[in-house]
N, C-alpha and C positions, 0 to 999 in steps of 0.2 A: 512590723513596719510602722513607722508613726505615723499619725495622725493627727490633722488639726481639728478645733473645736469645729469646724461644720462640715466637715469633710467624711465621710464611713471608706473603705475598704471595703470593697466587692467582691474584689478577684487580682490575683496574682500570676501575672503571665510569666510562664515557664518557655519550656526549649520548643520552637518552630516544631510545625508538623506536615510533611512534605516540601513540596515546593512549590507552591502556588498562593502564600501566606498565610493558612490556616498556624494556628499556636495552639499550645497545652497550655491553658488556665485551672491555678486552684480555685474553685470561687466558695464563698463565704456566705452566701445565700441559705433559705432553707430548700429550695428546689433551683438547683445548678442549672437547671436548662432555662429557668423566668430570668437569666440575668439580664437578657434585653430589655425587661419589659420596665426596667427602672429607666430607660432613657438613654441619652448621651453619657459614658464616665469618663471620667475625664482621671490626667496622671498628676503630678505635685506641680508639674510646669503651669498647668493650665491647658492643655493639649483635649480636646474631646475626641471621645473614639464612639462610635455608633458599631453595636454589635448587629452583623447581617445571618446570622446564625451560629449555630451550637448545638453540639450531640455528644451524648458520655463515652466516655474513654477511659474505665480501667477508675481509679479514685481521681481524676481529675476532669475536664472536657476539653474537648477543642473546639476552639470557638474561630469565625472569619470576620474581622473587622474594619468596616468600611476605608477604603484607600490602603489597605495590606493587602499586595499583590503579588509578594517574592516571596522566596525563604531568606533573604537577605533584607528585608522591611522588617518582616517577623523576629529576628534575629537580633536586630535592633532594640526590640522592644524585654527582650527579657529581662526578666527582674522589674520590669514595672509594675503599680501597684495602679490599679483602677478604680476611683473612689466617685461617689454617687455626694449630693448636697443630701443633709440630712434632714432639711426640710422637704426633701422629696420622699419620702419613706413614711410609708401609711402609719394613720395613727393607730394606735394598739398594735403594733408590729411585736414589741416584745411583751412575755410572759413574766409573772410574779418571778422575782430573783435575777431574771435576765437584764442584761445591759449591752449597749456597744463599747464594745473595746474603745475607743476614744473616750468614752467616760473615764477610763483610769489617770489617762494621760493627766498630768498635773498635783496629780493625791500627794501627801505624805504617803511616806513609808515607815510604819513603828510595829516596834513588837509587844509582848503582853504588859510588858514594864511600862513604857510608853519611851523609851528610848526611840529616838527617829536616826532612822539609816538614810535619810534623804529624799528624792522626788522621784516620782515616774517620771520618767521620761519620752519612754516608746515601748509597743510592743512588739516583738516579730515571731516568728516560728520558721525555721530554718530547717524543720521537716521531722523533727523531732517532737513537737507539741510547744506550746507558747509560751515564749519567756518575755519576761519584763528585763527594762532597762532601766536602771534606779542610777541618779547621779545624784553622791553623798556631798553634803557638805562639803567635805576636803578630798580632792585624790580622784582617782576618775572613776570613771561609771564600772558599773559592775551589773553582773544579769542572774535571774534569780528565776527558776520552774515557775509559769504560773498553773500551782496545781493546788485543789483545797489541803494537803498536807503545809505547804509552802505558805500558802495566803485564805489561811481560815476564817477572814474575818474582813468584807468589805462596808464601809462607812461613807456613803456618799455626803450624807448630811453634813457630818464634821470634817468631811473632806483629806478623810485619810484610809490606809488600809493596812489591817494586822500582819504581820509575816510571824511563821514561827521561824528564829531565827537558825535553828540545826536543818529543819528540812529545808530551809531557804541556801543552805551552806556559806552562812553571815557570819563573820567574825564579832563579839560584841565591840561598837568602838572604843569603849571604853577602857579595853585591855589593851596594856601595851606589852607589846614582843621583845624582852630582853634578850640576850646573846645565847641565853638557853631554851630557847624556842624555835632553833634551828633543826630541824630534821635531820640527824644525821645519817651519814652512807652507811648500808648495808659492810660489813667487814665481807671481803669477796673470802671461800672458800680455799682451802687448798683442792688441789688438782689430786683425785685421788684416783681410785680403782674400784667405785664401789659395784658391786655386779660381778665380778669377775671372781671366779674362786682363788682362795690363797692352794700355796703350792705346798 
């Protein structure tokens, strides 16, 4: 999910949970049940939501937020992304190595050559673990694992980040795809007997 430069991502509201507007939230915290305790979050509109409680559920929680009173309020809200100002988040919150994800948003993107595949763009994770959203120079966006295999090397300073480009699954741009770089089809089989004894 993107992110703006003051904005963090908290939690990620999932599918309603009964009928009285409780929801399944992923949240992003280090303890899933303190999400209250950051305050109002608010969604990319500008919307604030005041969480009135939460309790674990399996790897996610379900959380009751102030003026969700249906399973059709709730219902509404899924797939929204709940972000906190990141001037509200205690100082020394993160640990040596650590960052928020909105740090990336804006980096280069180059490999050990220094070849640049373009810009972060967004991050999301669609339940598989976290990808980046890189829009190249030319052509459109493409998404690449963010896993240390993929992105062994982040540089805040210089304001870019390393990808190796095979585990990234990046083509070099520099290579261009002549007419024989076409995958060709499998030759289909004949239709045989194989199993069956001969006679």
């Amino acid at each position: 999910m993107a992110q703006s430069d003051d904005l963090i991502v908290l939690a990620e509201i999932g599918a309603p949970h009964g009928v009285r507007g409780e929801l399944r939230a992923k949240v992003h915290t280090e303890d899933p049940l303190a999400i209250g305790d950051y305050g109002p979050l608010v969604d990319r509109d500008g919307r604030a939501f005041t969480v009135l409680s939460v309790r674990p559920a399996k790897n996610v929680v379900v959380m009751r937020l102030e003026g969700i009173d249906s399973r059709e309020a709730a219902e509404a809200l899924k797939g929204v992304a709940l972000h906190v100002p990141r001037s509200r988040l205690p100082d020394g919150l993160l640990e040596e190595e650590e960052f928020f994800q909105s740090d990336l948003i804006g980096l280069s993107v180059r490999d050990a050559e220094g070849m640049v595949y373009g810009t972060v763009t967004a991050m999301h994770n669609f339940g598989a673990g976290d990808i980046l959203e890189i829009k190249p120079p030319k052509g459109p966006a493409v998404m690449i694992p963010f896993s240390e295999a993929a992105v062994p090397d982040i540089d805040f300073d210089g304001g870019f980040l390393t990808i190796d480009k095979t585990a990234a699954g990046l083509d070099d741009p520099r290579e261009k795809k002549g007419p024989g770089s076409r995958r060709r089809r499998p030759e289909k089989k004949a239709a045989g007997k194989a199993g069956r004894d001969a006679p």
